[in-house]
C-alpha positions, 0 to 999 in steps of 0.5 A, a space after each residue: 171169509 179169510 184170505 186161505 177160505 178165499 184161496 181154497 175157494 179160488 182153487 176149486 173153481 179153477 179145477 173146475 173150470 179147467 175139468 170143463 175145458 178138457 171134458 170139452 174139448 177132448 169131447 171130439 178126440 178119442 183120447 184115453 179115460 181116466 180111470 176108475 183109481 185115478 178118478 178117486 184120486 183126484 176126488 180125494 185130493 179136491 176133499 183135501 182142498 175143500 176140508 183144509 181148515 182141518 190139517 189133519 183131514 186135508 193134508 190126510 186126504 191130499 195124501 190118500 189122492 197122491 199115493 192112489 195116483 202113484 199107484 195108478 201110474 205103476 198100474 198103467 206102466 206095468 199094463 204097458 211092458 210086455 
């Protein structure tokens, strides 16, 4: 393995790990859910991280989860104002 395999590697378990933890310990609060936008968006921006051996599909999906992201969050504060 090359050392960015081993990176990419690294950050996916992390994200993992730390996936878990929230969805433990917010198991006993009532907090909001994610969304159905802001879910695909973080799948695409974890595809980014895990195909990032090809730049163009990578950095492609990495930006397809950012701009959905943005996209949720003017959603939310539109929902927000009156």
């Amino acid at each position: 393995m090359s050392t960015s395999q081993i990176y990419i590697v690294i950050s996916v378990v992390v994200l993992a790990i730390i996936g878990l933890l929230i969805f433990f310990a917010g198991k006993n609060k009532k907090g909001k859910k994610l969304t159905p936008l802001s879910g695909l968006a973080f799948g695409s921006i974890l595809a980014g991280i895990i195909f990032a051996d090809d730049r163009l599909i990578g950095y492609s999906l990495i930006g397809v989860g950012v701009i959905l992201a943005i996209i949720d969050i003017f959603k939310k504060l539109r929902s927000v104002r009156p």
